[in-house]
N, C-alpha and C positions, 0 to 999 in steps of 0.2 A: 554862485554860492554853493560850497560843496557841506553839505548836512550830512555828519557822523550817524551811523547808525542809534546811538545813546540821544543825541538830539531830539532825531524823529521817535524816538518812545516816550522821550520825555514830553516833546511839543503835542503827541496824541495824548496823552497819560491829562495832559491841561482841557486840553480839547473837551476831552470825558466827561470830565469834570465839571465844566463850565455847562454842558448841554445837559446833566445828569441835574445839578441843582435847578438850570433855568430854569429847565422844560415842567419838573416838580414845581418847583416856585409859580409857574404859569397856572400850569393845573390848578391848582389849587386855589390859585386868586381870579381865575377863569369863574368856578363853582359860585367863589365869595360874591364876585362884581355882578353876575348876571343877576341873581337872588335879588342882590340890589338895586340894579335899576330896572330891571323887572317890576322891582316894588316899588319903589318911588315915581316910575312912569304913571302905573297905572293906581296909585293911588291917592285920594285929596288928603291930605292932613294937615295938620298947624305947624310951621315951621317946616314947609316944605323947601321954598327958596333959600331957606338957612343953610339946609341937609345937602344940596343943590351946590350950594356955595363951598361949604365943608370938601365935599368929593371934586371939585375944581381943583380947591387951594392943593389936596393931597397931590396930585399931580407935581406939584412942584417941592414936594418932601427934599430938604438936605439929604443927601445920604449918610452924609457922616454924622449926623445927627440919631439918624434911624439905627444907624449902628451903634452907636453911642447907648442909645433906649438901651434897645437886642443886647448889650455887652452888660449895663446893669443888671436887666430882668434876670441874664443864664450867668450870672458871677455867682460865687458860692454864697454870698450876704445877699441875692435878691429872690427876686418872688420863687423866681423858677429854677434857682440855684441846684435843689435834688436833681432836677432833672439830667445834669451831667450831661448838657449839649453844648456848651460853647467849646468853640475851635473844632466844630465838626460841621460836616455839609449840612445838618438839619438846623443849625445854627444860619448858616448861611440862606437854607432855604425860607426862613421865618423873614429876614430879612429883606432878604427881594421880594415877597407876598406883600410886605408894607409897603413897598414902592412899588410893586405892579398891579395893586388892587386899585389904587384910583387911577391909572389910568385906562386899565379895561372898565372901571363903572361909567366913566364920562365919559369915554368914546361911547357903548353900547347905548347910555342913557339918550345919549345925545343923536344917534342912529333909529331906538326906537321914537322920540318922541318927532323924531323928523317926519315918521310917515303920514301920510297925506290924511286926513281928519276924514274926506270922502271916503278912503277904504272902509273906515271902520264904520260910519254907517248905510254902507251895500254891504258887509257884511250883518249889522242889527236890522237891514230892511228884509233881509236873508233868511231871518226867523235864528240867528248864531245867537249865543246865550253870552255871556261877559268874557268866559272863558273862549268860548269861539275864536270872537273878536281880539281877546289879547295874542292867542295862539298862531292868527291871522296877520298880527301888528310882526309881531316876532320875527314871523317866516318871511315876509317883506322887507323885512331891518337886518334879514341873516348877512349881506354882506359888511355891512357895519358892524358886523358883530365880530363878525372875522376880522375885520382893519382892527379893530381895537383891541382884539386878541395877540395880534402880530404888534401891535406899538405895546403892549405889556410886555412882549417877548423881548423885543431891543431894547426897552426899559431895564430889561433884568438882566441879559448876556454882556451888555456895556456896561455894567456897574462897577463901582471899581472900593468905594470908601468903604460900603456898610460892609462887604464882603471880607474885606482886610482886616477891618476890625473885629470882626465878630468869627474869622474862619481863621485869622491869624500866619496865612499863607503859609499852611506845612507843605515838604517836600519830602517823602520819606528815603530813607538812606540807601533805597537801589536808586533812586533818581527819579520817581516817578511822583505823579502828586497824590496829596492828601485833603490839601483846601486850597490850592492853588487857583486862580483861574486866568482866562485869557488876557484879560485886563491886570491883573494883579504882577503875572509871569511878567508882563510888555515892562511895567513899570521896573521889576529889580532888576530884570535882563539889561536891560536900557542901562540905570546905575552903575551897574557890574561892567560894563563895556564888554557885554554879551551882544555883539550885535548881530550876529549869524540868527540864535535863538528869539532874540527881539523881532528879528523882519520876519521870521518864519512865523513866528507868534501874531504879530500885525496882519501879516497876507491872510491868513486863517479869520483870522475877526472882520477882515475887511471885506471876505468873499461871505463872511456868515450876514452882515450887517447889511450888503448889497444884495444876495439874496430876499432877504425879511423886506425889503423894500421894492423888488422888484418886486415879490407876491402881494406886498402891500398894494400898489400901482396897477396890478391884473386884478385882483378882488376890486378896487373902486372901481377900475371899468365895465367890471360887470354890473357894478349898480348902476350903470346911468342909462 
């Protein structure tokens, strides 16, 4: 397969793009999800197995649904319409946080409550205060912390709906992208009977996606 110089700027220019909103998008729903199963691990309340149940089901968010939300909320007639983000990366990065926050909260939740009930008390036999002990829970749940981190990430580099709709896959007029992504490029290359640019585009997601799974598969080994 011989790739024009204009390809490869183009197939990087996606590349960019694609790691530029995920990695944001991660971030950010990384901060969200911990806070909250932080707080739902280690606290009793009423309608806990609801809250429980609630961050399961997000897991399995439509995308195009999500983007559908995202497209009303930043249209000029909704909430967030001043704002003047749709069909821009921060558009896109709002989007993936909805779809990547439950499932770093449920991997993590489900990581920290996994830890063994004896830690936590040889750490309260220890004279550790609440805080100790949850600081303790944490640091033993840090590889599940990380798995869940890395399956929010393929959560959001795979995506394909909410991104389209809410980023509206621009391509600016040198050829390079504007809200394109890996996924989004695959799909119109593909239509277009671009298929140099489609496989170049595939190889790149496929080597991203195998990566985040090979690290996935080193991090669990470390926890056992």
């Amino acid at each position: 397969m011989d790739l024009t110089p204009e390809t490869v700027r183009y197939v990087l220019s996606v590349l960019v793009v694609s790691l530029r909103v995920s990695g944001a998008a991660v971030a950010i729903a990384t901060g969200i999800s911990l806070v909250t199963a932080v707080t739902v691990a280690f606290t009793d309340f009423p309608g806990k197995r609801a809250v429980t149940t609630v961050i399961n089901t997000g897991m399995g968010f439509p995308s195009v649904v999500v983007g559908l939300v995202v497209l009303l909320a930043l249209s000029n007639s909704g909430p967030l319409g001043s704002l003047d983000l749709l069909f821009t990366q921060r558009a896109m990065v709002i989007s993936q946080v909805i779809l990547a926050t439950p499932v770093i909260t449920s991997v993590a939740l489900s990581a920290i409550e996994g830890v063994d009930d004896t830690l936590q008390d040889a750490a309260f036999a220890a004279g550790g205060t609440r805080r100790d002990v949850q600081l303790v829970t944490i640091s033993e749940a840090r590889y599940g912390i990380v798995t869940a981190i890395l399956a929010g990430f393929g959560r959001a580099i795979s995506e394909v709906g909410s991104v389209l709709i809410v980023g509206g896959n621009i391509v600016l007029s040198d050829g390079t992208s504007l809200t394109r992504t890996l996924t989004t490029a695959i799909t119109v290359e593909a239509r277009q009977g671009n298929f140099e640019a489609g496989i170049a585009l595939g190889g790149v997601l496929l080597v991203l996606a195998l990566g985040v799974n090979a690290l996935g598969s080193y991090v669990g080994r470390l926890d056992r």
